[in-house]
C-alpha positions as a printed NumPy array, in Angstrom:
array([[ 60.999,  98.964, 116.558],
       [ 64.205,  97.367, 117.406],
       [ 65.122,  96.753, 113.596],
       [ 64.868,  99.73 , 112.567],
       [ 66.445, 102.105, 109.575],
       [ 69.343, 103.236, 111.516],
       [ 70.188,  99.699, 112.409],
       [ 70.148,  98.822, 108.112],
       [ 71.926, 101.434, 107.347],
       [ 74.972, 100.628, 109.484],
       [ 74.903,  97.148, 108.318],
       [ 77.278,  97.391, 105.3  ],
       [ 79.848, 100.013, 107.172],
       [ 80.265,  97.167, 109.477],
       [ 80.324,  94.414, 106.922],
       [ 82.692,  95.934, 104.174],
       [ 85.968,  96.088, 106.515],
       [ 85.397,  92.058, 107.285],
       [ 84.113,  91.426, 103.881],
       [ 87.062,  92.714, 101.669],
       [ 89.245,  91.307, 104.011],
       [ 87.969,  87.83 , 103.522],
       [ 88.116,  87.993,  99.625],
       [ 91.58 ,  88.353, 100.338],
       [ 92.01 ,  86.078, 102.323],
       [ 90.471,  83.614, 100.103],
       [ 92.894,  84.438,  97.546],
       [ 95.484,  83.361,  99.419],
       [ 93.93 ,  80.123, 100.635],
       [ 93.172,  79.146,  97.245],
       [ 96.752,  79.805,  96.219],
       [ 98.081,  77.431,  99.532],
       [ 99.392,  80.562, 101.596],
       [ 97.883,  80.588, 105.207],
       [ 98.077,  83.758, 105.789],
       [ 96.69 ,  85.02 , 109.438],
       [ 98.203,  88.553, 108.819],
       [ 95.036,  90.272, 107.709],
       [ 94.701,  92.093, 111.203],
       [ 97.824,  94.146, 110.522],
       [ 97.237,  94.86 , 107.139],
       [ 94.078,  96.393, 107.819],
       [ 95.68 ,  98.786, 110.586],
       [ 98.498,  99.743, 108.239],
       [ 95.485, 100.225, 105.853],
       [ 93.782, 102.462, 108.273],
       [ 96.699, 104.746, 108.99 ],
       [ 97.573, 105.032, 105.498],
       [ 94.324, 106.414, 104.342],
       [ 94.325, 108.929, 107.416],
       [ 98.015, 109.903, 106.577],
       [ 97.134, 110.547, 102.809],
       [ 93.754, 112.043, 103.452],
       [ 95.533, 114.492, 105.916],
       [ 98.917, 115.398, 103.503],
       [ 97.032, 115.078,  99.943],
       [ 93.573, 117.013, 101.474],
       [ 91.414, 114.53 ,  99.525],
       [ 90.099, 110.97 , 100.132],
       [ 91.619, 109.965,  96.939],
       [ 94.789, 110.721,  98.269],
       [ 94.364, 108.586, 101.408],
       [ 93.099, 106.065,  99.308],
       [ 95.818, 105.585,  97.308],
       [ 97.967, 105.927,  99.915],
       [ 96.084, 103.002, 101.189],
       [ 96.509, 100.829,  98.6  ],
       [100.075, 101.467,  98.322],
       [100.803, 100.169, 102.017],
       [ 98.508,  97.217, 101.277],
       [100.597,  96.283,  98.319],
       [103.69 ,  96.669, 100.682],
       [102.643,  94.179, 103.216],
       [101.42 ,  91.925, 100.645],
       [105.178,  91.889,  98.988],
       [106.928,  91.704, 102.905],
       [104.502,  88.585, 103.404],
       [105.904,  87.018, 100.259],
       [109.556,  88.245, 100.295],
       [109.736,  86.431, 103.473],
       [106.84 ,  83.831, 103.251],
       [107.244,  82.669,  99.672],
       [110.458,  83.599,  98.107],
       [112.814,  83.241, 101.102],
       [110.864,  80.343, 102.615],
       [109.383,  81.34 , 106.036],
       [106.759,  79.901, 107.696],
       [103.311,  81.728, 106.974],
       [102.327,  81.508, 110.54 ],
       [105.353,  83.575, 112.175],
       [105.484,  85.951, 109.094],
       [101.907,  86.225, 109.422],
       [102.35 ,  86.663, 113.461],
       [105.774,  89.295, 112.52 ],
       [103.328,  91.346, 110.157],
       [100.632,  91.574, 112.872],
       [103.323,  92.891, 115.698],
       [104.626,  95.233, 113.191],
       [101.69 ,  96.897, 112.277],
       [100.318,  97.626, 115.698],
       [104.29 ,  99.079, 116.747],
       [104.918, 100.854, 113.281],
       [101.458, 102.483, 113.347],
       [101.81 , 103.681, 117.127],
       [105.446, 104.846, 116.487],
       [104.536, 106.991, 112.986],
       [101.603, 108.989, 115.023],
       [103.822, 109.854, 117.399],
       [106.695, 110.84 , 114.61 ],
       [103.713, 112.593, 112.282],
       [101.483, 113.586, 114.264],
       [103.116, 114.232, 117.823],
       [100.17 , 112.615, 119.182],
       [ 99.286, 109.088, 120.871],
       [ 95.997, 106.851, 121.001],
       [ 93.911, 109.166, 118.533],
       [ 94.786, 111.428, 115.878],
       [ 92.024, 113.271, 113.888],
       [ 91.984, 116.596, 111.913],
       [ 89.741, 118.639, 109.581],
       [ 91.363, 117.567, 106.837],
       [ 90.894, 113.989, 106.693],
       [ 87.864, 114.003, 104.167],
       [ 85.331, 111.311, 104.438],
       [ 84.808, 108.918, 101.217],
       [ 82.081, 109.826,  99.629],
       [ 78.881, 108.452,  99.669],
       [ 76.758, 107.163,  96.868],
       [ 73.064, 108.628,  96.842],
       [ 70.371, 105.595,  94.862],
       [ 67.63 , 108.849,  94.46 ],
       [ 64.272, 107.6  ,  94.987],
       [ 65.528, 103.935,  95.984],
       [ 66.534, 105.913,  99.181],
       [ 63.023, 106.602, 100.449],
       [ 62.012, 102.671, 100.524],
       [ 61.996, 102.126, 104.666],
       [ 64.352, 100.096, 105.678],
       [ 65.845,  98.555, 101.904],
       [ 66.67 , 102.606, 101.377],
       [ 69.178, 102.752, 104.484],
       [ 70.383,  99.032, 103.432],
       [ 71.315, 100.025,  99.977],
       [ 71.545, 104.122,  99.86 ],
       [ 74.079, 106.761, 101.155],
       [ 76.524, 104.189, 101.533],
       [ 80.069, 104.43 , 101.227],
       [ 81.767, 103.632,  97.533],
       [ 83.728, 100.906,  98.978],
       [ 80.919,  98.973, 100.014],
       [ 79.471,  98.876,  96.767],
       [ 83.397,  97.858,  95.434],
       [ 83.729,  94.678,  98.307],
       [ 80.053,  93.51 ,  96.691],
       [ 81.436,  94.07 ,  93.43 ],
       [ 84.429,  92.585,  94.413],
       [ 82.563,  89.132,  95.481],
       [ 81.12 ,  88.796,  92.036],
       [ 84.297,  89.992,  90.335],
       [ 86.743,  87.351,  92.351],
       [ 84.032,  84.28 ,  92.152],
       [ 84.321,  84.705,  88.089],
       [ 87.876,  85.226,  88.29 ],
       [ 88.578,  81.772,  90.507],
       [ 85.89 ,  79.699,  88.179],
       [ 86.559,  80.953,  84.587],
       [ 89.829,  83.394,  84.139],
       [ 92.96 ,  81.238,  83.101],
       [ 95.026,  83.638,  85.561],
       [ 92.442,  82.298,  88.74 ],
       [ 92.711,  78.824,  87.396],
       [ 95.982,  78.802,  87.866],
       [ 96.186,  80.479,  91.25 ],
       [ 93.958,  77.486,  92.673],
       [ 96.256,  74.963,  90.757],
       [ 99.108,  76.209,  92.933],
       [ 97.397,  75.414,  95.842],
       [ 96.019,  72.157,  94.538],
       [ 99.363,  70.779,  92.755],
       [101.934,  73.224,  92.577],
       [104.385,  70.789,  90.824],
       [102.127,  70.407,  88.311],
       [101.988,  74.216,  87.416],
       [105.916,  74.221,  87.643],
       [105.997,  71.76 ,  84.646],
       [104.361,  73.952,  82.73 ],
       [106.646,  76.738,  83.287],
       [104.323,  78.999,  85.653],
       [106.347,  79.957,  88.839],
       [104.227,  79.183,  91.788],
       [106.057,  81.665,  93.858],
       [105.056,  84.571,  91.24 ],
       [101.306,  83.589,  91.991],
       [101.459,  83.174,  95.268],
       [103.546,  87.284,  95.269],
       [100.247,  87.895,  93.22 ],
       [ 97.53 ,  86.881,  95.698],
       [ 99.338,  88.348,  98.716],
       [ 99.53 ,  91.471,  96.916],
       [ 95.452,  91.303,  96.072],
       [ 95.21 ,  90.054,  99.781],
       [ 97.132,  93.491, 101.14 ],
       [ 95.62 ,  95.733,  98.379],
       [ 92.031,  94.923,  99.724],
       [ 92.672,  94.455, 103.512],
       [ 93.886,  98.086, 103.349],
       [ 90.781,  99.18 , 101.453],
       [ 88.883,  97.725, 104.334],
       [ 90.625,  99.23 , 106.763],
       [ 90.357, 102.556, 105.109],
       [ 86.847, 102.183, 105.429],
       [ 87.426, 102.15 , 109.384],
       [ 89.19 , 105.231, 109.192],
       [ 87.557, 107.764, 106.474],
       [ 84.149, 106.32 , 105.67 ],
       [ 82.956, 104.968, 109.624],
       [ 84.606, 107.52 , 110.895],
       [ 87.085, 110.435, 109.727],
       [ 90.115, 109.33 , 112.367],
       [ 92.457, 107.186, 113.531],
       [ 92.383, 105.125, 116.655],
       [ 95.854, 102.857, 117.513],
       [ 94.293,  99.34 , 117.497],
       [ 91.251,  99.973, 115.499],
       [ 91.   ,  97.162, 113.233],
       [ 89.498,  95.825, 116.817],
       [ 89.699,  91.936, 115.477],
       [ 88.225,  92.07 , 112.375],
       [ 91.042,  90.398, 110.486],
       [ 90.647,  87.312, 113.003],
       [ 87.03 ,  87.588, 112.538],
       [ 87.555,  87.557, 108.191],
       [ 89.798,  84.621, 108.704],
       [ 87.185,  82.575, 110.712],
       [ 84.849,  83.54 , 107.612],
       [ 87.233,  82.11 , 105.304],
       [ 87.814,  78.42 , 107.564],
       [ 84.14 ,  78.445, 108.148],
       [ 83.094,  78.606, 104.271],
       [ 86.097,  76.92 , 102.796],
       [ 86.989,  80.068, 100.951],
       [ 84.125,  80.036,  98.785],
       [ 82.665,  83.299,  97.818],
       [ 79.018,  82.668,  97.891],
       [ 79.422,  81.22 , 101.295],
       [ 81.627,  84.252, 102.759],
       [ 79.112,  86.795, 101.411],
       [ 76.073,  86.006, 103.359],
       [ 78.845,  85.186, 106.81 ],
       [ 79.87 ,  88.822, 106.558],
       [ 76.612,  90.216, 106.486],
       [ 76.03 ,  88.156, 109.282],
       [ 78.366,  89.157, 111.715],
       [ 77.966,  92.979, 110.35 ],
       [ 74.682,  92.362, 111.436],
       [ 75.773,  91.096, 114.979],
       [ 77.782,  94.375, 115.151],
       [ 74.876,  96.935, 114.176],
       [ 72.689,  94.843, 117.13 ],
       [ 75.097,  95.355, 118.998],
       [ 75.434,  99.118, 119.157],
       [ 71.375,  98.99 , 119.213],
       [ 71.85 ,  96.592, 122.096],
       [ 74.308,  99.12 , 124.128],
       [ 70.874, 101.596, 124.273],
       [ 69.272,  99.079, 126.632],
       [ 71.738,  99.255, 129.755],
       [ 73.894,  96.394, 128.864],
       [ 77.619,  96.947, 129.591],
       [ 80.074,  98.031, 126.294],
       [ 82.545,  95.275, 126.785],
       [ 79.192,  92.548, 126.488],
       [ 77.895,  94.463, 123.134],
       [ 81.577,  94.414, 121.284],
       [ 82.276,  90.79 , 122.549],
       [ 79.177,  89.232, 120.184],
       [ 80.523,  89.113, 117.128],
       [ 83.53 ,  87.392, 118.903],
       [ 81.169,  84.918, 120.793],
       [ 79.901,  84.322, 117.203],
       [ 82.759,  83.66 , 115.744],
       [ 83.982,  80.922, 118.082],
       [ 80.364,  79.606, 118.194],
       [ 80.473,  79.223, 114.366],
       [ 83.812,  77.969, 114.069],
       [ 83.222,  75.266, 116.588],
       [ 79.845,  74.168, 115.11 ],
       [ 81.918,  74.448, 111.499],
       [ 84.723,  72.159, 112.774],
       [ 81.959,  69.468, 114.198],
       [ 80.253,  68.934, 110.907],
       [ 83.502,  68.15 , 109.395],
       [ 84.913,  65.585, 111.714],
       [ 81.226,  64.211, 111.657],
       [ 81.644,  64.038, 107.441],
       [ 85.064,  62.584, 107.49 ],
       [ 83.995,  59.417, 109.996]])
């Protein structure tokens, strides 16, 4: 069988990195920051939760590591984006340069290796076990023995669709990007919530690149967010930054992903296989773009 349990199982691995990068990227949208840098937040991401996992001897550790960096490049983005006035586009394009350099140049200065670094002690996340939900074919694999931040990004969807509709804190993020003047009358620094959602953003881009390097695999690979933060961002454009919308378009293209892996079995060159998601993207996007401009005349 072509779809097979194998294939639904590595749906969500694939599917989490774009997915929590997306909710932060909607974040930012919402608050009126166009913010293209989730690329290189995700590898600094990556090599933070390989660098804690490896000095701490824990996930935890290169989790929290993880989340550390991510708030890091969420504050850089702002310092230089929001409170000193750059434009988001080169910050965004800075950040992404930055990570790939910084990353190569600290596992050569850590490590004393280059291209790949991996080690015993980089500990996998741990995986959560549903009991007898896990011998269901096919929904079993889907849903059990998956990785705790998978469950978090779907969490994460629910959590951040009630936070933008009904808390008075996400209310006010979209207002900045509606009417910021209006939210300055009131006394509420637009700035300060703009800091906020690039720190969210960075948090959970690094959480999804974690997921690349100790839950997909237990390593670290120079380049290995492989596109995915181009591929979030084209989630985000495509549904308008609406949660409901940017669910269903990551399991999509983590589907594309799995298939193609499956796909690689039957002959067809490597470079074909990884290109689809890719191909989908720009088919999307395109399709996305020609529905508007048919709307608007």
């Amino acid at each position: 069988m072509f779809f097979d349990s194998a294939i639904a199982e590595s749906i969500p691995r694939f599917f989490t990195p774009v997915l929590l990068a997306a909710i932060g990227s909607a974040l930012c949208e919402r608050a009126g920051v166009f913010n293209i840098a989730l690329e290189g937040m995700m590898l600094i991401g990556a090599f933070a939760a390989v660098v804690g996992c490896y000095y701490a001897g824990d996930w935890t550790g290169g989790l929290g590591l993880a989340v550390l960096a991510g708030m890091a490049t969420g504050l850089v983005f702002a310092f230089f984006g929001v409170h000193r006035g750059g434009d988001d586009i080169i910050v965004s394009i800075g950040l992404n340069v930055l990570a790939v350099g910084l990353t190569a140049f600290l596992l050569r200065g850590l490590f004393g290796v280059q291209g790949q670094f991996d080690d015993p002690r980089i500990v996998e996340i741990p995986k959560v076990d549903l009991g007898t939900i896990a011998d269901i074919p096919v929904l079993g694999s889907l849903v059990s023995g998956q990785s705790i931040l998978v469950w978090f990004a779907v969490i994460m969807v629910f959590a951040t669709h009630y936070f933008l509709k009904y808390h008075k804190a996400g209310l006010r993020l979209r207002a900045v990007g509606q009417n910021a003047s209006a939210l300055r009358s009131v006394g509420i620094s637009p700035q300060w919530v703009k800091t906020g959602a690039l720190v969210a953003c960075g948090i959970l881009c690094a959480l999804g690149g974690a997921q690349l390097s100790i839950s997909n695999v237990t390593l670290f690979t120079e380049g290995m967010s492989a596109g995915r933060g181009w591929i979030a961002l084209v989630i985000v454009m495509m549904c308008g930054a609406r949660l409901p919308w940017i669910f269903p378009a990551a399991i999509l293209f983590g589907l594309v992903d799995a298939l193609g892996f499956r796909i690689q079995g039957l002959g067809l060159p490597q470079q074909f296989t990884e290109a689809l998601p890719y191909v989908l993207a720009i088919v999307v996007l395109i399709a996305a773009f020609s529905r508007r401009a048919k709307q608007q005349h």
